[in-house]
N, C-alpha and C positions, 0 to 999 in steps of 0.2 A: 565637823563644824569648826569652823576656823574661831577663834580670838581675837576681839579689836577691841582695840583702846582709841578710845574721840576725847580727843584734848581740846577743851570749850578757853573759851576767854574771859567769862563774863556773859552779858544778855544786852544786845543790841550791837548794831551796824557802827556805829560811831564810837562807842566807847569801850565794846566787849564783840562775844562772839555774833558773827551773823546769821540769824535766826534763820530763816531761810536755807541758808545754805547748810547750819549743824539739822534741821529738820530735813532734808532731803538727802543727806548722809544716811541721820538713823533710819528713815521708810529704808531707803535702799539695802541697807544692811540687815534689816529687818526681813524684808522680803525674801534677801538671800539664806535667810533662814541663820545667821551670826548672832554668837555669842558677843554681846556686845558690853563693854564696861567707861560708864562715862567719868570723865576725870579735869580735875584744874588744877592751879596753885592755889593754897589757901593764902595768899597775896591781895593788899589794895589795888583796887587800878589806878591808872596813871592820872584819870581826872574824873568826871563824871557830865556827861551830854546831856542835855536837853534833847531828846529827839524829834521835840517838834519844831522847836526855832532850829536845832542845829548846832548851839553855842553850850559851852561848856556853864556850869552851873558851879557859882560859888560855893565853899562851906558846906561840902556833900562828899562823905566818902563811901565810896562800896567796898565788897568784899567780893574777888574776882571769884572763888570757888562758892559760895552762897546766893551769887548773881547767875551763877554757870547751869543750879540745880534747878534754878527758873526753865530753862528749856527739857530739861532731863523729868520735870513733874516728882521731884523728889530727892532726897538724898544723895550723893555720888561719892565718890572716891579723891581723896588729897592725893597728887599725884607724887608727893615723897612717898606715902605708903605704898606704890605700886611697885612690881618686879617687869619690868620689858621683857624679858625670857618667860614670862609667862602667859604671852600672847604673840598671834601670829603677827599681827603688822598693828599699823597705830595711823588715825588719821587724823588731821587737825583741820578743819573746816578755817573759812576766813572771817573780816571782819576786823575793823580796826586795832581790836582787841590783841588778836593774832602780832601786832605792830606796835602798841602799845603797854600788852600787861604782860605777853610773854617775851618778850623783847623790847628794845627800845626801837627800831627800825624806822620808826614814822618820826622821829623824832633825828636819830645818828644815822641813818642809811645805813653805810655800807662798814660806817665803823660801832654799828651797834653791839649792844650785849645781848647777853640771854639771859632771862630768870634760870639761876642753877638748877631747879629741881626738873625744868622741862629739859635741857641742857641734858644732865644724868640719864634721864628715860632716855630720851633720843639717842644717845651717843651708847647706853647699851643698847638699845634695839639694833643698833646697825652694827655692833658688835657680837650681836647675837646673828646677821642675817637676816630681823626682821623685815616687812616692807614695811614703809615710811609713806604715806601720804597727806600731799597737803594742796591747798584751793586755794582761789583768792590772792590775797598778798601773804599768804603764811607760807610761801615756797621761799619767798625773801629770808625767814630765820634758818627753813633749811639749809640755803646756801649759804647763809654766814656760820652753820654749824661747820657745814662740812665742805664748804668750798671745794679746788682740788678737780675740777675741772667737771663736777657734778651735773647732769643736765635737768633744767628745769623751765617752768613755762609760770610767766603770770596774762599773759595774754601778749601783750604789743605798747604798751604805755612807754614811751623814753627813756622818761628819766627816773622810772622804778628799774625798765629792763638797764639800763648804766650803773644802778647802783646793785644788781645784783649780779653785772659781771664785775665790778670792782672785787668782790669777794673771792672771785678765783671761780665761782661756779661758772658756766655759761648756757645762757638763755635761748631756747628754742620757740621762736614763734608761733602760738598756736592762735584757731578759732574759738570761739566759746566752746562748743561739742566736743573737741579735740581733747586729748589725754596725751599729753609726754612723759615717756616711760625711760628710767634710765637701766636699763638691763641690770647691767655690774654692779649698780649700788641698790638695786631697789629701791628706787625713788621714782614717785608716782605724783603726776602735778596736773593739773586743770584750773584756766583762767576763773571762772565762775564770775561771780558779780565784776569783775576785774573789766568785762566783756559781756555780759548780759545786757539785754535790752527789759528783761523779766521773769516773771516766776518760773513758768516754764521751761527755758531754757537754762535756766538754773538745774534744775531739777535732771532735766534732759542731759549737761553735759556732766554731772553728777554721777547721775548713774553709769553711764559710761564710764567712771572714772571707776566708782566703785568695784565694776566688773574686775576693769583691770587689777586691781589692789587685791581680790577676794581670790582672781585665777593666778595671782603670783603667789598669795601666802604658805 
């Protein structure tokens, strides 16, 4: 039974993790019968949305690892307490969140940072060999983790795929369904909402993704 760790952002498309796409991770990972452990920074997000208008919300703050356990239906893990070596791969679902609380990316592109404690995890996992997967625009922080000529896919968008070859990574163009696998590094990416028209195909190029991440670990 393999080990995964799902690195959330928060609770919602706009401001934290996308719902959708962190729920069609855990089915899939679920299904395949995975140990599965879910995790965040206990970190503020960077603003907080209104998801009906769309517009950011004055004089509101969250807490990105308390917003995270909204999808999880409970309690989960700060991800400083976690060990990367003690799990086979780790994936991070998207959602602006992914761009915003674990990185700055939506904000500095290609010269963003990383919240240290994702940063840590990550950078042991790939120093432990784990696989690394990520959806959406959260393949963006991968490639500013690890640039270095790393292959990755967020679908076909311009001026996201420009700012994640500035980083040194470079970008493979996929379809929604599509999975880009980088053998050598184990890094595993799929456009998801990046390229989605809807739930379904969310879910559909998902699992496919999943596959691949569960048959590498």
């Amino acid at each position: 039974m393999s080990k995964v760790a799902v690195i959330l952002s928060g609770c919602g498309v706009f401001d934290g993790a996308e719902i959708h796409e962190a729920t069609a991770t855990l089915l899939a990972l679920d299904k395949a019968g995975a140990d599965v452990t879910i995790c965040a920074p206990a970190i503020t997000q960077m603003h907080v949305v209104d998801h009906q208008s769309g517009n950011p919300v004055d004089n509101q703050s969250r807490d990105v690892l308390i917003e995270s356990a909204r999808i999880a239906r409970g309690p989960i893990a700060d991800i400083a307490d976690l060990n990367a070596s003690d799990f086979d791969a780790v994936i991070l679902p998207g959602g602006f969140g992914a761009a915003k609380n674990l990185c700055t990316f939506a904000v500095d592109g290609a010269e963003c940072t990383i919240n240290l404690d994702v940063a840590d995890f990550l950078l042991a996992a790939r120093a432990s060999n784990k696989v690394i997967g990520a959806m959406c625009i959260a393949p963006a922080l991968v490639a500013k983790l690890f640039g270095n000529d790393i292959k990755v896919t967020i679908g076909n968008d311009p001026g996201t795929v420009a700012a994640i070859n500035a980083t040194g990574a470079i970008h493979v163009e996929a379809t929604v369904n599509e999975v880009v696998v980088d053998e050598s590094a184990k890094i595993v990416t799929t456009p998801a909402y990046m390229l989605a028209q809807n739930i379904s195909e969310v879910f559909s190029g998902i699992q496919n993704f999943v596959d691949k991440v569960l048959e590498l670990a």
